[in-house]
C-alpha positions in Angstrom: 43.9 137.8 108.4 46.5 136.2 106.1 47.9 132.5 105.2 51.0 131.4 106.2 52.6 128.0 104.6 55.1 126.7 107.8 56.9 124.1 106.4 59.0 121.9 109.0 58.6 119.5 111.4 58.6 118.4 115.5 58.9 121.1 117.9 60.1 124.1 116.2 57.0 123.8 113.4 54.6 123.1 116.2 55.2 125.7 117.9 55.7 127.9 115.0 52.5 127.2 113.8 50.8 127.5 117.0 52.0 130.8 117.7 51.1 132.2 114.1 47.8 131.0 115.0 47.3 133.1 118.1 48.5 136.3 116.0 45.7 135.1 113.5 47.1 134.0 110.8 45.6 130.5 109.3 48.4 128.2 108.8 49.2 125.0 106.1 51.5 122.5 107.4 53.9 120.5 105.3 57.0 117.8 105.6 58.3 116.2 102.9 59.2 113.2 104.9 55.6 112.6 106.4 52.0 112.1 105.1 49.4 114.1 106.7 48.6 111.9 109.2 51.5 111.1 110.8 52.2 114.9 110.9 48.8 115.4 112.3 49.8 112.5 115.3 52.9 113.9 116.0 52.7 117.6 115.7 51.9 119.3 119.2 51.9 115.9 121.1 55.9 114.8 120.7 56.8 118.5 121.2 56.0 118.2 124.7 55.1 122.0 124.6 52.0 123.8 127.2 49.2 125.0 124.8 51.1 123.7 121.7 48.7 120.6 121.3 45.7 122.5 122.3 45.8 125.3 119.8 46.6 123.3 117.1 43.7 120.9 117.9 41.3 123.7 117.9 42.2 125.3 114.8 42.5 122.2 113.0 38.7 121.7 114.3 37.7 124.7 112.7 40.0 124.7 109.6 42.5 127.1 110.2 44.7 125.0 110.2 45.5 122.2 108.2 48.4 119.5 107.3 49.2 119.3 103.5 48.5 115.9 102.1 50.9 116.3 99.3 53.1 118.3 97.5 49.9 119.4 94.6 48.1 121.3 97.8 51.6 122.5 98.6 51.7 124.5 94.9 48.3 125.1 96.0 49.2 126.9 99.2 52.0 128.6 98.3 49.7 130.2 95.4 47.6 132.0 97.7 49.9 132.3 100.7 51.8 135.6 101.5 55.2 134.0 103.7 56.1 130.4 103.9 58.2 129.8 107.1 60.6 127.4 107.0 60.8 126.0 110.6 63.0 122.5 111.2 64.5 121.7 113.9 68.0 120.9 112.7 69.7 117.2 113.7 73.2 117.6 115.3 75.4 114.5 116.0 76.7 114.1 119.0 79.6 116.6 118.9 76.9 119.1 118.1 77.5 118.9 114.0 74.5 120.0 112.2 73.2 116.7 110.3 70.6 118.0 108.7 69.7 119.8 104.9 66.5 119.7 105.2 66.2 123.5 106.0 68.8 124.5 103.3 66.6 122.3 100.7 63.2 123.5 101.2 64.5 127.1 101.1 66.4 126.4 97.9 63.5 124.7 96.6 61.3 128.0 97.4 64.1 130.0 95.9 63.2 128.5 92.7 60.1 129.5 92.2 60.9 132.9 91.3 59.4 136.1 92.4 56.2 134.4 92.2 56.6 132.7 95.4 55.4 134.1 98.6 58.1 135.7 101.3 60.5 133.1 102.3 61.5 133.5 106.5 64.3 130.8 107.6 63.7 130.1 111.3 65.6 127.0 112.0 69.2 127.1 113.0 71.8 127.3 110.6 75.5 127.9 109.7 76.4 131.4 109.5 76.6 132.2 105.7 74.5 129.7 105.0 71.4 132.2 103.8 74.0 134.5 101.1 74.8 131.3 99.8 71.4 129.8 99.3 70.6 133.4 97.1 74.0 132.9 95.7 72.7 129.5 94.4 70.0 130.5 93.3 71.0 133.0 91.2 69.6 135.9 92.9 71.5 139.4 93.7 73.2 140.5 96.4 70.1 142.7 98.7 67.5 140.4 97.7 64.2 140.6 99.5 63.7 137.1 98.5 64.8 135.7 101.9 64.3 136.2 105.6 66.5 135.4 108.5 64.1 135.2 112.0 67.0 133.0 113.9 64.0 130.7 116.9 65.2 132.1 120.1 63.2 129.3 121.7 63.2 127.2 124.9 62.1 123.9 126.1 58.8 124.3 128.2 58.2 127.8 127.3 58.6 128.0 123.7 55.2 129.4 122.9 55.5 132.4 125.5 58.8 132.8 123.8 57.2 132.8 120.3 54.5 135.3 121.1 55.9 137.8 123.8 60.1 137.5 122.2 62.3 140.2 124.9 64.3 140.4 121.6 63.7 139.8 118.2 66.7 139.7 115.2 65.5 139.9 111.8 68.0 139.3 109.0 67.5 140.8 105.4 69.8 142.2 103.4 67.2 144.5 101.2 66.8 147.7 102.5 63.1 146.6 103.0 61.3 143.9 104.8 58.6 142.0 102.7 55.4 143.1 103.0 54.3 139.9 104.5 57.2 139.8 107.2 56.8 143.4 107.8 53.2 142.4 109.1 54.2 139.5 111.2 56.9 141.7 112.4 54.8 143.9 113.9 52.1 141.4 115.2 55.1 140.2 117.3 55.1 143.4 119.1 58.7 142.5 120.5 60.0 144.9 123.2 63.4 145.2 121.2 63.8 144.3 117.0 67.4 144.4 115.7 67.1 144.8 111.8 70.6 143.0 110.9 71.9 141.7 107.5 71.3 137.6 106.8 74.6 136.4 108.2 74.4 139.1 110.9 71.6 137.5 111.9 73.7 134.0 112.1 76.3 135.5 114.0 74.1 136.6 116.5 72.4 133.1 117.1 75.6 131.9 117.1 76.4 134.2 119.6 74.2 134.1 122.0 74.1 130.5 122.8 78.2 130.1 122.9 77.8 133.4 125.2 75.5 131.4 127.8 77.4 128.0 127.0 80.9 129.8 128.7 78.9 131.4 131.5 77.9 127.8 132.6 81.4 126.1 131.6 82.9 129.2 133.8 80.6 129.0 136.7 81.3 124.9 136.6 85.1 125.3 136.8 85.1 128.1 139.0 82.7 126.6 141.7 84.9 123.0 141.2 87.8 125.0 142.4 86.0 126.3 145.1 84.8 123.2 146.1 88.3 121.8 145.9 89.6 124.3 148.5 86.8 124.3 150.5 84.7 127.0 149.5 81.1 127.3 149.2 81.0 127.1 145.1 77.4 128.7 145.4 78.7 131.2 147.4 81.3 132.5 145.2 79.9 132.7 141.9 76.5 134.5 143.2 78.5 136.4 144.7 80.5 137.2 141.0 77.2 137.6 139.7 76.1 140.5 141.7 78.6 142.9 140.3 76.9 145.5 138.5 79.2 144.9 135.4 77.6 141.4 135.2 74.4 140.3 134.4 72.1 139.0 137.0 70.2 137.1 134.5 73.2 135.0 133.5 73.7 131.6 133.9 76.9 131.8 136.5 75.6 129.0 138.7 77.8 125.6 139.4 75.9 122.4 138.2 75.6 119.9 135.8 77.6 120.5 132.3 75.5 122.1 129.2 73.3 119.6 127.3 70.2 119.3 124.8 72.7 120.1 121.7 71.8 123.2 120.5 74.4 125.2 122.7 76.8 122.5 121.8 76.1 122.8 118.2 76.7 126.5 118.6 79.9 126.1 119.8 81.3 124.2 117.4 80.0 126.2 115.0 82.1 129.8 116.0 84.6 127.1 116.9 84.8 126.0 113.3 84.2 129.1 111.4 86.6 130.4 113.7 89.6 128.2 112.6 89.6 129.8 109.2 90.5 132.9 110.9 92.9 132.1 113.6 90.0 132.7 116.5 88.8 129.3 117.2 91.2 128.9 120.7 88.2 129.7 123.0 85.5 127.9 121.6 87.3 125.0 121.1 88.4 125.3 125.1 84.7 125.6 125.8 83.6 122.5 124.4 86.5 120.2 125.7 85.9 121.7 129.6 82.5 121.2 129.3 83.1 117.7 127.8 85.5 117.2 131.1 83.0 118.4 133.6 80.4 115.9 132.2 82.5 113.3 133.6 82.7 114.7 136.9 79.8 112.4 138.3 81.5 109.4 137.6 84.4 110.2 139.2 82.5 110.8 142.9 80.8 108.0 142.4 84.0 106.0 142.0 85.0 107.6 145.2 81.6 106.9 147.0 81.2 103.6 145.9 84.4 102.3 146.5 84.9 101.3 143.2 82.0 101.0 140.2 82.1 97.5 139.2 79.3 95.5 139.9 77.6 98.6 141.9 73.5 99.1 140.9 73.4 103.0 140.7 69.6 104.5 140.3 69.2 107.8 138.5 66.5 109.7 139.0 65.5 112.3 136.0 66.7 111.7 132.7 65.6 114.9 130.8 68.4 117.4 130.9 66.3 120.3 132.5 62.9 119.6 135.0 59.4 119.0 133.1 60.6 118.6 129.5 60.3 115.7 127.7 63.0 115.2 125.0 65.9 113.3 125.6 68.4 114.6 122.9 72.1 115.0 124.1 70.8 113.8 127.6 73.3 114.3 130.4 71.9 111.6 132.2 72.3 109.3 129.2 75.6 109.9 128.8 76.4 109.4 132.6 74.7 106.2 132.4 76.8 104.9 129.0 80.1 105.5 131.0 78.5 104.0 134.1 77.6 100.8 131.8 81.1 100.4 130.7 83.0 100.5 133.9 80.7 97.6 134.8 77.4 99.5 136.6 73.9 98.4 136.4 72.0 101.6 135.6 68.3 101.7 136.6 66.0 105.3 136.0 63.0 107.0 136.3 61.5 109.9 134.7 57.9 110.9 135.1 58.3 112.8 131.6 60.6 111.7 129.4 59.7 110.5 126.0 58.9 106.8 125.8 62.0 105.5 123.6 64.1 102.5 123.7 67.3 103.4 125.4 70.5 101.4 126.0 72.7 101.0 128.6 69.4 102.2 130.9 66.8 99.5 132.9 63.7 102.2 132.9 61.2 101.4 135.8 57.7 103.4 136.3 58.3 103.7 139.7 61.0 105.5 141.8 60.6 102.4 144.4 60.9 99.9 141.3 63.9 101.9 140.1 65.9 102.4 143.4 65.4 98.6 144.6 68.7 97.2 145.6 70.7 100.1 145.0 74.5 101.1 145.5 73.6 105.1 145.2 70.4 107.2 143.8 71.7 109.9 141.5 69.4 113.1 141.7 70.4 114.2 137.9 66.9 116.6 137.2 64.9 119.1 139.0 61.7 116.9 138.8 58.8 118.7 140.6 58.2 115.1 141.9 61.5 114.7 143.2 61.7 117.5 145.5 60.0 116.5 148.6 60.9 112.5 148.1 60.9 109.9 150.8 63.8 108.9 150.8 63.2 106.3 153.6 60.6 104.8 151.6 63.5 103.2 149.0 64.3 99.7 148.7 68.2 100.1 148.6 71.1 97.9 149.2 73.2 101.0 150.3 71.6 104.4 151.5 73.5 106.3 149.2 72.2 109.4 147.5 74.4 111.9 145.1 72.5 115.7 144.2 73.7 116.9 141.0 71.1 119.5 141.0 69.3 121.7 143.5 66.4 120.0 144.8 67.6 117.8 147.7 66.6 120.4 150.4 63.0 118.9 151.2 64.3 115.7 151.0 62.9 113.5 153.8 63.6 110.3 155.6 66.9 110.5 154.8 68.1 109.1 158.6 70.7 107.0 158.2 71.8 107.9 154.3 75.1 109.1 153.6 73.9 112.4 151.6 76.6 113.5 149.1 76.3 116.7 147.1 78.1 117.3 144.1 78.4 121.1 145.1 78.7 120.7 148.8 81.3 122.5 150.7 
C-alpha cells in the first residue's frame, strides 16, 4: 500500500514509523549518526512508548519494516518511495534553544535531489520560517510542492494514539496542492479537524499552541500561590475560573509543579525571540522567567520545613516530569535536586521508570525503603501509580517529614505521626 522512507531518530521516528505502519504503509528507517543496529536496539525500546516496540518488532519480523544499513540503500529507498518523512526529535539546551540541524540538513539534503525525489513532510519541530528558507536555499520558488509542514502534536505516553486518531491535524504547504503522496496519508489519518495552512503558518501554530498551554500552567501556578498566600484553597479558585463558559475546560488551569520536558520551554523562547524583532516579545519573555521562579518554589518550603537545608538528607520520590514516562530531559526533579545539592542536601531518589542514566547530584536506590532511609523529608515530585497508596509507615526516616508537590498523597497510609506538608494546601 505504499513505501514511506522516515528518516529520524528516538521517539518521534519510532513512533512515526509505527504509526505509518498501522495505516499500512511499509516503512525504511534511516539516521545518519547510527548503523542499523544500534537503530534497530534503540528504536521503540528508549522511546518508552505503549505499542511502539511491539509494532515495530512485528513488522520488522515480516519485512515491512526495515532499518537502512547505509546511505547506498538510502538512494535505493528513496527511488522507489513516494514521501520521506523527516521525523527528529530536536535537542534544546537547557533554556529551551533548539541545538539541533539535523532536521534542517536532511531536508536540505532531500531538497537537492530535485524533482526526482519523493514528497518531502517535516515533522520535527522547528523555527518558524525555517521551511521558506530551506526552499529558498535550495533554489526552489516560492509555492513549491516540494516540501511539507505536518508540525508532531505528540505526547509522552500516548503518542501513538495521538499519531493515529490526531483531534487536529495542521498541514503546511504553500502550493495550492498537496503531493499526491501526502494527500494519501492525509486522508489515511482521518483527523476529525485538518487546517490546510501555508509552511510558516504551520510554525506559528506549533509555536502557538504550546506557549498557549505553557501560560495556562504559569497562570494557574501564580494565581493558586497567591491564593495559598492569603489563605485560600488554590484548587478551589482556579477550577472554579475554569468553569466559565468563556474558558476551556480542557485547559491546563490547575496549581502544581512548573512546566518541564523542554518542548513547551523551547516554544516559548521561540515566540519570545522571534517576537523581539517586532517589539512583542514582553509576555513570552515574562512566561519563561515566572515559570523559572516557580521552579524554585520547592526549595524554599523545604528551607522552611527543615529548618535550614544544610546537612538535611531529602528523598524524592519520582523523577520523570509527568507519571509513567520514562525520559528524563528538562526533569523538574533534577533540577530541584542540583539546587538541593548546592545549599549542602544529600539527595537520594526513586523512580520505578525512569531511564537508567548516570545522574549527578542524585544517589538513585531501587527501592523506596533504600531511598527514604534516614531521611530529613520525602518529596512526592511525580504522580507514580506506585506511589499513590504508599506506606508511609513502612519508611526508614530520620524525620517523618513528607512534602506533596503533586496530587497523589490522598491514599497515603501510615502516615501517624508525620508532619504532612502540601505544597498546595490551604
Amino acid at each position: 500500500m505504499g513505501e514511506v522512507v522516515v528518516v529520524g531518530d528516538w521517539h518521534l521516528a519510532s513512533v512515526t514509523s509505527a504509526g505509518l505502519l498501522n495505516l499500512g504503509y511499509s516503512v525504511r528507517g534511516w539516521d545518519r549518526d547510527r548503523d542499523a543496529r544500534e537503530v534497530l536496539e534503540t528504536l521503540g525500546g528508549t522511546a518508552g512508548e505503549p505499542g511502539v516496540a511491539d509494532v515495530l518488532a512485528t513488522a520488522a519480523a515480516d519485512g515491512r519494516y526495515v532499518v537502512l544499513a547505509d546511505e547506498v540503500d538510502l538512494d535505493q529507498a528513496l527511488g522507489g518511495a513516494g514521501l520521506v518523512v523527516v521525523a527528529y526529535d530536536s535537542r534544546t539546551t537547557v533554556d529551551g534553544e533548539i541545538d539541533d540541524s539535523r532536521s534542517e540538513d536532511a531536508v536540505r539534503a532531500l531538497l537537492e535531489r530535485g524533482v526526482s525525489g519523493p514528497a518531502i513532510m517535516l515533522c520535527s519541530q522547528v523555527r518558524a520560517g525555517t521551511c521558506e528558507r530551506l526552499l529558498r536555499s535550495s533554489g526552489l520558488p516560492a509555492g513549491s510542492q516540494a516540501l511539507v509542514h505536518v508540525p508532531e502534536n505528540l505526547r509522552l505516553g500516548s503518542a501513538l494514539e495521538d499519531f493515529l486518531h490526531p483531534e487536529r491535524l495542521v498541514v503546511g504547504c504553500d502550493a495550492p496542492e498537496l503531493p499526491p503522496a501526502v494527500a494519501e496519508l492525509v486522508a489515511r489519518w482521518k483527523a476529525r479537524d485538518i487546517r490546510r495552512v501555508r509552511l510558516v503558518e504551520a510554525e506559528l501554530v506549533k509555536h502557538g499552541t504550546n506557549v498557549f498551554l505553557s501560560m495556562c500552567i504559569v497562570f494557574a501556578n501564580d494565581l493558586g500561590w497567591i491564593a495559598r498566600e492569603l489563605g485560600a484553597d488554590p484548587v478551589a479558585v482556579t477550577e472554579a475560573v475554569r468553569a466559565d463558559s468563556r474558558v476551556s475546560p480542557k485547559a491546563p488551569l490547575r496549581p502544581g509543579q512548573a512546566y518541564a520536558g523542554a518542548t513547551l520551554q523551547r516554544d516559548v523562547r521561540a515566540l519570545w525571540e522571534v517576537g523581539e524583532l517586532f517589539g512583542r516579545d514582553t509576555l513570552f519573555a515574562a512566561v519563561s522567567r515566572s515559570n523559572a521562579s516557580h521552579a524554585l518554589a520547592p526549595v524554599a518550603l523545604l528551607d522552611r520545613i527543615l529548618d535550614g537545608l544544610y546537612q538535611r538528607r531529602v528523598c524524592l520520590l519520582g523523577l520523570t516530569y509527568k507519571p509513567g514516562i520514562a525520559t528524563l530531559r528538562d526533569s523538574p526533579a533534577l533540577r530541584l535536586a542540583k539546587e538541593l545539592t548546592a545549599f549542602g542536601c544529600t539527595v537520594t531518589a526513586h523512580d520505578p521508570h525512569a531511564e537508567q542514566i548516570a545522574l549527578d547530584a542524585v544517589d538513585r536506590h531501587c527501592t523506596v525503603s533504600s531511598a527514604a532511609a534516614e531521611a530529613d523529608c520525602v518529596v512526592l515530585v511525580t504522580a507514580h501509580e506506585e506511589y499513590r497508596s504508599l506506606d508511609l509507615g513502612s519508611l526508614p526516616v530520620r524525620r517523618p517529614n513528607l512534602l506533596n508537590l503533586c496530587a497523589a498523597a490522598s491514599n497515603l497510609r501510615g502516615h501517624d505521626g508525620w508532619q504532612l506538608h502540601d505544597m498546595w494546601g490551604k
